[in-house]
C-alpha positions in Angstrom: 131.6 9.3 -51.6 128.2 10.7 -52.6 127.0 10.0 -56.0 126.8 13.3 -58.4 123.6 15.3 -58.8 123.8 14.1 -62.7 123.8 10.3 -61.9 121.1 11.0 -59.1 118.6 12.7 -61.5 119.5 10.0 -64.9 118.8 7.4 -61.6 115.8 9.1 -61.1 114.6 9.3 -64.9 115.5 5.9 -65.2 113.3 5.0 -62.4 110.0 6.7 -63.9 110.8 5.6 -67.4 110.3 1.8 -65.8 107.4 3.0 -64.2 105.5 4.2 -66.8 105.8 1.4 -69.0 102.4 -0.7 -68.8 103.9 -4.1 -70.0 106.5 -4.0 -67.0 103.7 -3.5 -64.6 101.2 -6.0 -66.0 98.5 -3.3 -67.2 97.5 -3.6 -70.9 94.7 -2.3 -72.9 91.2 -4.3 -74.1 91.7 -5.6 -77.1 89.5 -4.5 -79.7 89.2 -7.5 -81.8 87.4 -9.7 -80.0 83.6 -8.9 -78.3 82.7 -7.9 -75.0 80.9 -10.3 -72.7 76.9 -9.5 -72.1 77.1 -10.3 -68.2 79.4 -7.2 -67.5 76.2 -5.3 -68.2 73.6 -4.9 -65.9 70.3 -2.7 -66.2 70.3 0.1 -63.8 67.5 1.7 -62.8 67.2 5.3 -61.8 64.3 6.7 -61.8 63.4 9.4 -59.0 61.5 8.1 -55.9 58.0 9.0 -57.1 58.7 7.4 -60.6 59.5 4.4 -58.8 56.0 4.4 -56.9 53.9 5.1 -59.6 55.4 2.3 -61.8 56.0 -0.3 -59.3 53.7 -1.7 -56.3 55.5 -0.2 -53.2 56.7 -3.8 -51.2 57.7 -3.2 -47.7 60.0 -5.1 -45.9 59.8 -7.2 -42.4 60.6 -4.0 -40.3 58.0 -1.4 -42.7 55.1 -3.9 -41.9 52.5 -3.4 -39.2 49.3 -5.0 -37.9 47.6 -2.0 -38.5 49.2 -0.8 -41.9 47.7 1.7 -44.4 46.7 0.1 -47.4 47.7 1.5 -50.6 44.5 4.1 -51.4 43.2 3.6 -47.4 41.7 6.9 -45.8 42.4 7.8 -42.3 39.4 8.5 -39.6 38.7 9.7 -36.7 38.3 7.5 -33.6 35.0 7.0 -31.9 34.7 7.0 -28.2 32.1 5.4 -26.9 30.9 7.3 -23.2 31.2 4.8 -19.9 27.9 3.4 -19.3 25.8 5.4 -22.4 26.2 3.4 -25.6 25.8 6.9 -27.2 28.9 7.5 -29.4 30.7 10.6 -28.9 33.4 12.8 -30.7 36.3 13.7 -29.5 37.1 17.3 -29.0 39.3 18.8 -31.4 38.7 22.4 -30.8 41.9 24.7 -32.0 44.3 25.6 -29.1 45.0 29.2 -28.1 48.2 30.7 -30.5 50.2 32.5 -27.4 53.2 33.0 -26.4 55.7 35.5 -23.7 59.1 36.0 -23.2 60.4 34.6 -19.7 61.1 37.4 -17.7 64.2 39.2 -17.7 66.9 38.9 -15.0 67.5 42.6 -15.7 67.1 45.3 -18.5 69.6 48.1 -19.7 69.0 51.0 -21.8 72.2 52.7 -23.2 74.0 53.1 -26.7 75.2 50.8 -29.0 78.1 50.2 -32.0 78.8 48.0 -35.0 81.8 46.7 -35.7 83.2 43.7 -38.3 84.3 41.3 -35.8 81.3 39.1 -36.5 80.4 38.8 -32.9 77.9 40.1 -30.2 80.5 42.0 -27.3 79.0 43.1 -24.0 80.4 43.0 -20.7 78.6 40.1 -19.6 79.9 36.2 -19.4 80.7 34.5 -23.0 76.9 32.7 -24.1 75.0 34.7 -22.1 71.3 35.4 -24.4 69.8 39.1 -24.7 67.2 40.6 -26.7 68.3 44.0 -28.3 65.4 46.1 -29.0 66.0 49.5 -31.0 64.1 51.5 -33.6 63.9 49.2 -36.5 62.7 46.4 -34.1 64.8 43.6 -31.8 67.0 40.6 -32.4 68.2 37.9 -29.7 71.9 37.0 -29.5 74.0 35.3 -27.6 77.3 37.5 -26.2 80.6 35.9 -27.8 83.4 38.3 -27.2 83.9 41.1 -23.9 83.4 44.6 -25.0 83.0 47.5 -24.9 85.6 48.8 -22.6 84.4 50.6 -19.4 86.1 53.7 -20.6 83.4 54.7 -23.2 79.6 55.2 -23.1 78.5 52.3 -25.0 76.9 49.2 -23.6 77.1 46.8 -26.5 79.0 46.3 -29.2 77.3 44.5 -32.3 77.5 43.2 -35.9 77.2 45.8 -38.8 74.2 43.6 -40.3 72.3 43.1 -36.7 73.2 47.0 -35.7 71.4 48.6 -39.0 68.6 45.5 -38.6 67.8 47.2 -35.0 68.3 50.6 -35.2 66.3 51.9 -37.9 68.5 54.7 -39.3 70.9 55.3 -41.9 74.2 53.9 -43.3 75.6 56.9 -41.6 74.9 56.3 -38.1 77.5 55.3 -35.5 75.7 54.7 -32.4 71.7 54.1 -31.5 69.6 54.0 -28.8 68.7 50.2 -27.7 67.0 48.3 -25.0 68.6 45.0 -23.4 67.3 42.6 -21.9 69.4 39.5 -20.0 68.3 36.4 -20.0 
């Protein structure tokens, strides 16, 4: 016979009444009439990382030591290169390197029309992870193609994310579709 949904919930009371009683379960609280001991304290210290370094000597450990170590207020200087056979001392050229750069060349460029929508993602109808640069009006972003779109049906060749489509295309909120450049890479 199965017990009564009235025994089953005073069982139940019952139950979490024991529970909650601290002497039952061997909890009790500090009492407040004797002193607490000194050694549970401890100083902590926590000052920020510069703090520390300004008060303290910085002491590094087995693995932070070298042979050739800064000291603590040491300069750093250039090396001197003595040329084979000359005694003359000579220094080494630091002149500034050429700032450059290129794009790699595309494996092909298309020129067609372009759409936003929400989806978040970069859709053309090229394999999932393939890179492009899309160059419009207001300038050119790279993505990388994560969805298949637009279909073959319409005249668009990409379909892109409302932020990225108004960052290329240079016109207003009102626009629907711009001209871009793409180039596959």
């Amino acid at each position: 016979m199965r017990p009564s949904r009235t025994v089953a919930r005073a069982a139940l009371a019952a139950a979490l009444a024991v529970g909650a009683l601290p002497g039952l379960v061997g909890s009790h609280e500090p009492k407040q009439d004797r002193p607490i001991d000194a050694v549970a304290f401890r100083q902590v210290d926590l000052a920020t990382t510069p703090d520390r370094q300004r008060n303290r000597d910085m002491v590094l450990d087995a693995t932070g030591r070298s042979a050739d170590a800064l000291e603590p207020g040491g300069r750093l200087a250039e090396p001197v290169i003595v040329a084979a056979g000359s005694g003359s001392l000579v220094r080494p050229d630091a002149s500034d390197p050429d700032a450059a750069w290129s794009w790699k060349p595309p494996r092909s460029t298309l020129h067609g029309l372009a759409s936003f929508y929400d989806h978040g993602t970069t859709a053309m109808r090229l394999p999932r992870g393939t890179v492009v640069v899309i160059c419009g009006a207001g300038g050119c972003i790279e993505r990388v193609i994560t969805d298949y779109g637009p279909s073959a049906a319409g005249s668009r060749i990409i379909d892109m994310y409302r932020p990225d489509f108004f960052r290329i295309c240079g016109c207003g909120w009102w626009s629907g579709t711009t001209e871009v450049t793409i180039r596959v890479y």
